[in-house]
Each structure stands twice: as C-alpha cells, then as structure tokens.
C-alpha positions in Angstrom: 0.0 0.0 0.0 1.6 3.4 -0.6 2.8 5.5 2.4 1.4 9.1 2.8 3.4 11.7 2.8 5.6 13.5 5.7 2.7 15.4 7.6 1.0 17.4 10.5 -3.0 16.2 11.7 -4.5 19.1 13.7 -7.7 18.0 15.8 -9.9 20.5 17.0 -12.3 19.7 19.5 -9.4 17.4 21.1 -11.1 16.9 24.3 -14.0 15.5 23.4 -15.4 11.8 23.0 -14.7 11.4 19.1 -11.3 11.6 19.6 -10.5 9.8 22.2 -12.9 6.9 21.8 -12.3 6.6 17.7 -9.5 8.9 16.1 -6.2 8.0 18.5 -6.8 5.0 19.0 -7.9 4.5 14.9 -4.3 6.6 14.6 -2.5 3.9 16.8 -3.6 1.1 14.8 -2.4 2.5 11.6 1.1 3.4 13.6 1.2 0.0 14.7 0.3 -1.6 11.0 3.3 0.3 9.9 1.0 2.7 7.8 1.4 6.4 9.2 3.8 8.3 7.3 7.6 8.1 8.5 7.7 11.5 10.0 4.0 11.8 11.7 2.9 14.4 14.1 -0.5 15.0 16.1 -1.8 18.4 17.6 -4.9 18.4 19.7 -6.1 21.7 20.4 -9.2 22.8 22.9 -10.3 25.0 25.4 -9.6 22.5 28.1 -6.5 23.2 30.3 -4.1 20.3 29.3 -0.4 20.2 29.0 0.9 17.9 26.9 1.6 15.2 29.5 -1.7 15.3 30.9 -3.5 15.1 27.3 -1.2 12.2 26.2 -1.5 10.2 29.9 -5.5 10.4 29.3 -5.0 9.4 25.9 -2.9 6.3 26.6 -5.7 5.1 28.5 -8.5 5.6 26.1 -6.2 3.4 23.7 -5.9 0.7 25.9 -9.6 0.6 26.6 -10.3 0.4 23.0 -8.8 -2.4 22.0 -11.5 -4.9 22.0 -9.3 -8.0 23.0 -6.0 -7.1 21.5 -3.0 -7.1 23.2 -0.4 -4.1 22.5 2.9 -3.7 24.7 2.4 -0.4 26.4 5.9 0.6 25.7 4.1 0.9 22.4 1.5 2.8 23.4 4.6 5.3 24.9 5.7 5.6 21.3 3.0 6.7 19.5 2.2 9.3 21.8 5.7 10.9 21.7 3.9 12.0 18.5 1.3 13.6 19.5 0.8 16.9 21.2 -1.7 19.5 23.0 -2.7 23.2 23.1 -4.9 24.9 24.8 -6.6 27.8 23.2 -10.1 29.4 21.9 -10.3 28.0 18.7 -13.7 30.8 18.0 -11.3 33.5 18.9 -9.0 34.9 15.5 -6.9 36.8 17.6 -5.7 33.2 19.3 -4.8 31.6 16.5 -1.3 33.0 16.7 -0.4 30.5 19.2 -1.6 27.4 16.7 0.5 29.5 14.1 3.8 29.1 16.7 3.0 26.0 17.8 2.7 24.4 14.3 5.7 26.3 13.3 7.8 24.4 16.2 6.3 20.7 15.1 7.4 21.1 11.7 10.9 21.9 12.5 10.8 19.8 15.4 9.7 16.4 13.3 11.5 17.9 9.9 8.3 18.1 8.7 6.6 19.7 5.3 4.3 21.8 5.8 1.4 19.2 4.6 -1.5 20.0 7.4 -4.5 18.0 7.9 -7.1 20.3 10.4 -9.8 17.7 11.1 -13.0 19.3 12.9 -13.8 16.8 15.9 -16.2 19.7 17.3 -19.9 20.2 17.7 -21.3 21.5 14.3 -22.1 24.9 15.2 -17.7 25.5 15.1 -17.6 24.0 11.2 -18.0 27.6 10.0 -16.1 29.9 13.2 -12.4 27.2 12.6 -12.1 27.8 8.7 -12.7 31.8 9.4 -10.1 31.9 12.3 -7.7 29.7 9.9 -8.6 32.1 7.1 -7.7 35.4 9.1 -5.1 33.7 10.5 -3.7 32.9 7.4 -3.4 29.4 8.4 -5.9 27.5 5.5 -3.1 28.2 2.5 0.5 27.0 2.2 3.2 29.0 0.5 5.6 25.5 -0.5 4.8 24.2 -3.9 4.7 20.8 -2.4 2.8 21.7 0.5 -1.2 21.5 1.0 -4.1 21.7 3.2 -6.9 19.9 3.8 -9.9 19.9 6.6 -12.3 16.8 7.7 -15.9 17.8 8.9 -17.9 15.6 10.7 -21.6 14.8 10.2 -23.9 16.6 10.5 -23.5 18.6 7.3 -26.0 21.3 7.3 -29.3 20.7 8.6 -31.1 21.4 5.7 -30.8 22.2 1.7 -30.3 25.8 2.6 -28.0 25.6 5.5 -25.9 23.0 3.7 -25.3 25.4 0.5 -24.5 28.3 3.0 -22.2 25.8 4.9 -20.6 24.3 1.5 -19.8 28.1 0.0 -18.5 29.4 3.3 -15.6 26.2 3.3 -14.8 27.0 -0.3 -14.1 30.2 0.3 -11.7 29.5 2.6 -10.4 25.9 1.0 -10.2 24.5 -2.5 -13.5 22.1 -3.0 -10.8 19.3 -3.4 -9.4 20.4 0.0 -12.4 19.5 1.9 -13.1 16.1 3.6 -16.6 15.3 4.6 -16.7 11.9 6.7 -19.4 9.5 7.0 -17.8 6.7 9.1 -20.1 4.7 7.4 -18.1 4.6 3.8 -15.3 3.7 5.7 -16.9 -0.1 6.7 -14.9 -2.4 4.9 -18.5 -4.2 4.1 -19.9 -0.9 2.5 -16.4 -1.0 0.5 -16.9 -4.2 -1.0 -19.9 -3.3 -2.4 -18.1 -1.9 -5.5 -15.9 -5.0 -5.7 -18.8 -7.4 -5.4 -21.0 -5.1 -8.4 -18.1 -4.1 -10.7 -16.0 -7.5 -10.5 -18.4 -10.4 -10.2 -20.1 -11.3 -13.4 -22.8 -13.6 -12.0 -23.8 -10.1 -10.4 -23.4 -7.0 -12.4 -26.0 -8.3 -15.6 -28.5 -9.1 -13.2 -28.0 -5.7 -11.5 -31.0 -4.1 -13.0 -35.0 -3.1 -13.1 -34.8 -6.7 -15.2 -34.2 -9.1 -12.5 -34.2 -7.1 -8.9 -38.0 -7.2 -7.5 -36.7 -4.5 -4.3 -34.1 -2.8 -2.5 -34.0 -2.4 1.4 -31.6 -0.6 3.4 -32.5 -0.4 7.0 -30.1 1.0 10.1 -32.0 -0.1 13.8 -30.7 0.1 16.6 -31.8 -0.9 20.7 -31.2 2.0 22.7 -32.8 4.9 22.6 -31.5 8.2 22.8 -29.4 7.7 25.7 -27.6 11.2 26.3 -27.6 12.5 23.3 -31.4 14.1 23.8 -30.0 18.1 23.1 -29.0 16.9 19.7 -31.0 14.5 18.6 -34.7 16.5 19.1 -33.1 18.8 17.0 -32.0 16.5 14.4 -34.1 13.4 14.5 -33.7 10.1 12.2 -34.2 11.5 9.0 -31.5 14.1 9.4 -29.0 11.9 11.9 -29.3 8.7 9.9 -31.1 8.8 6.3 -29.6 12.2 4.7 -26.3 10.5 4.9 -25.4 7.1 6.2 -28.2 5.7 4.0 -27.8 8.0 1.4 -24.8 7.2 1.2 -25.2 3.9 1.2 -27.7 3.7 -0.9 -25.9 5.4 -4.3 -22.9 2.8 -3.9 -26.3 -0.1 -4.6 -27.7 2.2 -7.0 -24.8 3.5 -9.5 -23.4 2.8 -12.5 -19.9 2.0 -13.2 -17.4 4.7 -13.3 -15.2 4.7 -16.2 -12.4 4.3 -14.0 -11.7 3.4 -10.4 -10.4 7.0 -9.4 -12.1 9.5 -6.7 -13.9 11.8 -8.8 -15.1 9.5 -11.6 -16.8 7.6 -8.8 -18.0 10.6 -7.2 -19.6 11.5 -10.5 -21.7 8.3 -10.5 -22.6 9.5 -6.9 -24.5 12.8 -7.7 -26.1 10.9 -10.7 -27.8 8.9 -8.4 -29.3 11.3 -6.3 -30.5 13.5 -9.3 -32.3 10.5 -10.7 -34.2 10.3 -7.4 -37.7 10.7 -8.2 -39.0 13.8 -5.6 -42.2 13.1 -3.8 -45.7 15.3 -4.1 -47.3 16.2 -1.0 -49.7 13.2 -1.3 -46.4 10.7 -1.8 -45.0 12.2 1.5 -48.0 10.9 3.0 -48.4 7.7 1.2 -44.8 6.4 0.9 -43.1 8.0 4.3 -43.7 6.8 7.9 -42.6 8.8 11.0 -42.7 7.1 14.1 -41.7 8.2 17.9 -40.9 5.7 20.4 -43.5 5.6 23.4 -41.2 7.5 26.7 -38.9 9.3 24.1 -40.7 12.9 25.4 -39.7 11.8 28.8 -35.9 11.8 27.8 -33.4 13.8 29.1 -32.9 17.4 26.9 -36.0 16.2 25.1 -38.8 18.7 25.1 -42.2 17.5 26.5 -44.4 18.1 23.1 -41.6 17.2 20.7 -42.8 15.6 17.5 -38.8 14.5 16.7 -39.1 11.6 14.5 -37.1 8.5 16.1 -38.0 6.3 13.6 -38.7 6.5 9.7 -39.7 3.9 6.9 -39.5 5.5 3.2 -40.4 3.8 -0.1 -39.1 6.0 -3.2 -37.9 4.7 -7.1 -35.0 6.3 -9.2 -36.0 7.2 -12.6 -33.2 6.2 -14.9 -33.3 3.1 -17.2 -31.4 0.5 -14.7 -33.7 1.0 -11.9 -37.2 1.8 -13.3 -39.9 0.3 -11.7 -38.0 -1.4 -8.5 -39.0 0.3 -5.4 -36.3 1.4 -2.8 -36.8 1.4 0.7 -35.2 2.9 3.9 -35.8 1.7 7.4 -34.1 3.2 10.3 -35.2 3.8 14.1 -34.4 3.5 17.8 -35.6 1.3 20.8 -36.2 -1.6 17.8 -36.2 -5.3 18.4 -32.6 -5.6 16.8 -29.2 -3.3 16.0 -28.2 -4.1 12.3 -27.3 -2.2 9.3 -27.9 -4.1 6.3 -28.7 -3.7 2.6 -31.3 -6.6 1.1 -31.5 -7.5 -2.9 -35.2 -8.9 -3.5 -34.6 -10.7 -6.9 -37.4 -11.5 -8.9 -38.9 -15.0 -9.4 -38.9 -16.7 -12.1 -41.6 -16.5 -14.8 -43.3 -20.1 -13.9 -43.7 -21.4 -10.7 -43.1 -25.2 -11.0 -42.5 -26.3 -7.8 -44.9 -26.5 -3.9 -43.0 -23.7 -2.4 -41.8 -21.9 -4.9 -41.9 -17.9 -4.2 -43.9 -15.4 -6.8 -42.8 -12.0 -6.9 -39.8 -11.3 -4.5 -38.4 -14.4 -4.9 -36.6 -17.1 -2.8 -33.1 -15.4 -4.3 -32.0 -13.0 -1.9 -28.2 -11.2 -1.4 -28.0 -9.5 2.1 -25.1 -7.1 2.7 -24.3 -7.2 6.7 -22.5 -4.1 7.8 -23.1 -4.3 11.7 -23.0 -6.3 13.7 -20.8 -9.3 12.0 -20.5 -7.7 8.7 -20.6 -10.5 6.5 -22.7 -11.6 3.0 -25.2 -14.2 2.5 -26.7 -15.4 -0.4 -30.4 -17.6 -0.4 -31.7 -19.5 -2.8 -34.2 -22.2 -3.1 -33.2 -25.8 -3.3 -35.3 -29.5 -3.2 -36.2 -30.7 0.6 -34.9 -34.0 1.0 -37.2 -37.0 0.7 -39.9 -37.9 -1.9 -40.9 -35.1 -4.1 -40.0 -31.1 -5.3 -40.8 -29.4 -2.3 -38.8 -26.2 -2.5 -36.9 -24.9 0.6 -34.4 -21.4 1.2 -30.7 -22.1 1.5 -28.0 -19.9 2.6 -24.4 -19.6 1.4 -22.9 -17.1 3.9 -19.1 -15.2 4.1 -18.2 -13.4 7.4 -15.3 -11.6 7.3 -14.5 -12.2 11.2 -13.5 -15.8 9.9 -10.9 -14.2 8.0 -8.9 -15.0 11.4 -5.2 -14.0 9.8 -6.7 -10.7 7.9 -7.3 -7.2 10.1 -10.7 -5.9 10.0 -9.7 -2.3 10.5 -12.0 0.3 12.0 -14.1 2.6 9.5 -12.3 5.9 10.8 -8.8 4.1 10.2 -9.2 3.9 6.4 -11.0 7.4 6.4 -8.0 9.1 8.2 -5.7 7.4 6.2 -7.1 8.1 2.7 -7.1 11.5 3.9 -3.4 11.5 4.2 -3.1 9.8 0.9 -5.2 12.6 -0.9 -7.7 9.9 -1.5 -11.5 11.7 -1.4 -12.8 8.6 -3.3 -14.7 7.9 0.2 -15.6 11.6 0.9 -19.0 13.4 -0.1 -18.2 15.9 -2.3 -20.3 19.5 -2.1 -23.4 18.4 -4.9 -23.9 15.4 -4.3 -24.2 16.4 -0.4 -26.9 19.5 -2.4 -28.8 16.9 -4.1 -29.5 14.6 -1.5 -30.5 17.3 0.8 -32.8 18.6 -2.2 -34.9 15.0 -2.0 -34.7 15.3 2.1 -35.5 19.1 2.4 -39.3 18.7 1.0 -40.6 16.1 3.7 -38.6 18.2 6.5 -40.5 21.0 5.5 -43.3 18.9 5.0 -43.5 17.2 8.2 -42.8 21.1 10.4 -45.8 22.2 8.4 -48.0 18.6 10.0 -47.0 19.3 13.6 -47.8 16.0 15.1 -50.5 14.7 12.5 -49.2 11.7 11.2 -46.9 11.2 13.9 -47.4 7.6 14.9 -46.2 6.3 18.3 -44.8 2.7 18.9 -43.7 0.2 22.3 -40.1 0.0 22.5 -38.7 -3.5 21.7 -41.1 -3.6 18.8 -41.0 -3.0 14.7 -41.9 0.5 14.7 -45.2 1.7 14.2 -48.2 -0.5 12.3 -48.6 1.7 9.6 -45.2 0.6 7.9 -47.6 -1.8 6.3 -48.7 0.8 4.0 -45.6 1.0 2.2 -46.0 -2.5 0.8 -42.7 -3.1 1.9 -40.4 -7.1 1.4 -39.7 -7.1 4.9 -41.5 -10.7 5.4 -40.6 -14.4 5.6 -41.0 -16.0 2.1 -42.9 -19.1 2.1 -39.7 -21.7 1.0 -37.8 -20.2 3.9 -41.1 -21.3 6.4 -40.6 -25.0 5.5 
C-alpha cells in the first residue's frame, strides 16, 4: 500500500469523546500496522486546560480501553504518543490563533516536517463555519511551498437542511479549494460498505442481473436498541431522518444504486454519486403521505434534553424509485429507528422470481433469491436461494451460502475511521461526499422536513419500544416478510 506523505494532523475539538474513543486510537492502529507516514505528528487543540503530559496520559488510557481483545505492549502505546501533542486555546477567537501558528511552526521543525497539514474538525457543528474563518484570518488554511497543501475533515452533520448545507458548503470553499475539503461518514469507511463496489463491478454472475430486469426491491435499513441515551439536546433537534437517512443511508444507498465509473479514481466515482441522487424521483405532497412513515418511540418525550411536546421523528420507513433506465420500476426502501427489536445495518437485494412457478414452495414475486449485505454487527454476506427438501418429491426450501469476514482470522478488519483518516493523508477523497452530491441529497430530504414542520404531530405515529416500529409501515408494501420456502 503506498505510504502518505511526511505530515501534521491538527484536531480540534481534542477533548471531546470522538477523539478519544475513535481517532487516537484508529491513529495507533495505523502506527502499529506500519501505515502512518515516517515523519507523523499529532496536535490536539481545545479549550480545556491540558499540557501535553496530561493530554497524552489520558489518551494512553482511552487506547488501551479500546482495543476490544487485542493485546499491545504499552511501551508501544509510549511511542506513539511521543507523536502527539496538545494546546490549549479558543479556537472561536482569531486573535488566538497566533499560538496554533507558533505552535505548528515548532512541530514542523521539530519532526522535519513539510508543511502538509490535515485540520480535522472533531467539534460540535455549530464550530464548522467559526475554525475555517479563524484559519482564514489567521492565514493558516493556505501553504506558500509548492509541495505543500491543506486539507480539513468535517464531521456529520453537514447542514441541517438544503439551505443551511449550500451556506455551509460556500463558506468552506471560500476558505479551502472544494478538493481540500473532507466530509466523513464513518459509514463509507466499513470495509463491508467497500466491498460493495468490488462485489457489483468485479463479479459477473452479479453485475447483468443488477437491473430493473431481475431485482424485484431494494431495502436498506439502520436499527438500533437504545434509545437516545444522552444524546437528547442533539438528537430532538436532528431526528432520524436528518441523523441517519440524509447520509449514512444516502450514502449507502448510491454505492447499490450506481453505475460503473469509467475508472476506479475519486472523482469518476463521485460523478456516479451525484447521478444517483439526481435521478431520485421527488415526492408530491400526497407521496410524503403515502410512501413516508414517521414514528416516535413511546417514553422518548420523557428523555433527558427532550422537550415535552416534541414531534422529533425516532424512527422513519420511506419507499421511493429512481428514474433512470437500470432502476425503473424497483421500489427502494429505507428503514431506520431507535428502541427496535434488533441493532443491524444491512442492505437486502429482493430478486425477482422466475416467470413459472413449478415447484410446492416456490416464491412469486420477490423471490426465494435473496443477497444480504451485513455491515453491523458481524459484517458478512449471504446469499439464499431455493433448493429440493430431502425425501420424496419437489418441495422447495431457502438455503443460505454465507461469508463473514471475522473468519478471516489472519486478515485485520480495520476500524471505518482508520481507512478514512488514512485516505485522507493519501489525498484519497474517493470515500468523501463531495459539495453536490451532499446539495442533491439534501434537495430529495429538504421537502418532507418542510413537509412534516408544516404537519406538527398529525401523522406522527407512536410505537412500544422493543417492537418494529409503528403499524402503519404496512402501508408501504414493503419485502420485509418471511418468504414461504424459507417457512418450510
């Protein structure tokens, strides 16, 4: 794998749980696995009154506590973190920024390095436009060496609307270069989500039958257990449509849904991307009503930081078709929520059957042929069909033929945020929203946001936690049942 160049990683927001939960200890695994670049330095910067001792002491133990059964010498750990550094400073303040400038400027000659600076915002969302300003006045978002560059990572969520997303995306590129901008979705970073590409573009017992011709329905669904935990100030505000759909599934969604780029590089790909999203066909008021389902767990108004009346949406079920000529017809659904029966992200292919039903058993319609793409927990892909029951007679029965990557024992899984940061380095945006595709899928969100403020709490339906979400999913007409092979 190529090495990334000589460079400086600047987190703001250092402090806080992202980094110390996921991005040093997702650094320390690439350090480890021999893939951070030779000459590799770390600046955390925050408000909080660290020295550099203290940050890196705290920081040691985060590491050890997240890594899930593997054993690492700690003298190891002690390496690392001779890379990594801390200041203390108002990052909303311009007039601060001086002491970033100084303390930079001592890194780079300290560790010989170029100045190549990564700023990656690990701050609550209302800081993604106040950092690139101060680095702007500061003079701190440009490089004056040929070779050198700069290049910033925001964090989800991106805007909280179509609106606020465009103001957002034309503040950053006034202040960096659109190919200078990084925005993650830990999601893309999966290696399950990954192989999506590999298993379309490679495979070709897949790719011809990847069309309106011989795929009955899509579903891509995102549950999860818990409810909102302590996250209630943010999520009321945000809700599952905006914290899970606008992106993650998104996302997700456009690597199913694309065509092949004319070559594996990051902005052909990302080309395919936007396609996708502009093909989506946008709903009338009377669709909204028809084809989307908002649901609210019973006891989420009696969360912490949640207010008494609040309609938030905590769970949503969406059917919606993309009019281009691979995917007319075939009906696409999304299915996320909290306080559900099971946590699992997934993407299911619903083939269609065949034209003449021969066999007791056999499906019609969705048929017994079904590929489901695991990407938590146990990320993994399995593949049913129907086969003959043993015994006298053609009684037809599902099969499975199922790869899990954890019994890859001698390969490493790595964590999403590992690749991210690390195709970052590389220059690699392949993985990275770019600024209209991010437009266009807020353009198909926007209208049942707007929709939904405008309905208050009609059509608003309520459901027990533990169970599927709210009844009136069924009026979607949605795959999500047992086919009548697999009941045998």
């Amino acid at each position: 794998m190529k090495k990334a160049d000589n460079q400086l990683l600047v987190i703001f927001g250092a402090s806080g749980d992202l980094t110390s939960r996921k991005l040093l200890p997702s650094l320390f695994e690439l350090y480890v696995r021999g893939l951070l670049p030779d000459r590799f330095c770390i600046l955390g910067a925050a408000r909080t009154a660290y020295g550099d001792e203290e940050f890196c002491a705290e920081q040691h133990t985060h590491i050890l506590e997240a890594q899930k059964g593997k054993t690492y010498d700690e003298g190891l750990i002690d390496d690392f973190l001779e890379n990594v550094y801390y200041l203390a400073f108002d990052s909303t303040n311009a007039d601060e920024y001086y002491k970033l400038r100084e303390r930079i400027e001592f890194l780079q000659e300290k560790h010989d390095l170029p100045d190549k600076i990564i700023y990656y915002l690990a701050t609550p969302p209302v800081m993604y436009e106040i950092v690139p300003q101060c680095l702007l006045e500061s003079g701190l978002n440009k490089t004056e060496s040929p070779d050198g560059f700069r290049r910033i990572i925001v964090e989800k969520p991106f805007g909280t609307s179509l609106e606020s997303a465009r103001q957002l995306n034309d503040h950053l590129r006034h202040i960096f270069h659109e190919e200078e901008i990084y925005r993650i979705d830990h999601y893309l970073g999966k290696e399950t989500v990954q192989n999506i590409l590999v298993l379309r573009f490679s495979n070709g017992i897949f790719e011809p039958l990847w069309n309106h011709n011989y795929i009955d329905s899509i579903e891509i669904s995102a549950t999860e257990t818990l409810g909102v935990e302590n996250r209630g100030k943010y999520y009321d505000g945000a809700g599952a449509m905006r914290d899970m759909i606008q992106n993650h599934l998104m996302q997700l969604m456009s690597f199913i849904a694309m065509e092949s780029p004319s070559i594996f590089e990051p902005e052909p790909i990302r080309d395919e991307i936007v396609k996708v999203f502009r093909s989506i066909r946008p709903y009338t008021v009377l669709d909204m009503d028809k084809m989307v389902v908002r649901g609210q767990y019973i006891g989420y108004r009696e969360e912490k930081n949640v207010a008494p009346d609040s309609n938030t949406e905590t769970y949503v079920a969406m059917k919606f078709f993309i009019d281009n000529w691979r995917w007319s017809g075939v009906p696409f659904y999304f299915y996320t929520g909290k306080k559900l029966p099971e946590k699992s992200s997934e993407v299911v292919i619903h083939f269609k059957s065949t034209p003449h039903q021969l066999f007791v058993g056999q499906c019609s319609g969705g048929s017994c042929n079904k590929l489901t793409i695991r990407i938590q927990p146990n990320e993994s892909i399995s593949l049913k069909f129907g086969l003959k029951m043993p015994g006298a007679g053609f009684e037809v029965k599902q099969v499975s033929m199922d790869f899990r990557y954890d019994s890859l024992s001698k390969s490493y899984l790595p964590d999403a945020y590992e690749r991210l940061l690390l195709d970052a380095m590389l220059g690699d945006s392949t993985l990275y929203a770019r600024s209209d595709a991010l437009e266009a899928s807020w353009k198909f969100i926007d209208p049942i946001l707007l929709h939904w403020k405008e309905e208050g709490s009609k059509n608003l339906f309520f459901y027990e936690p533990g169970e599927d979400g709210p009844e009136e999913t069924v009026i979607l007409g949605a795959e999500k049942k047992v086919c009548a092979c697999q009941r045998r």
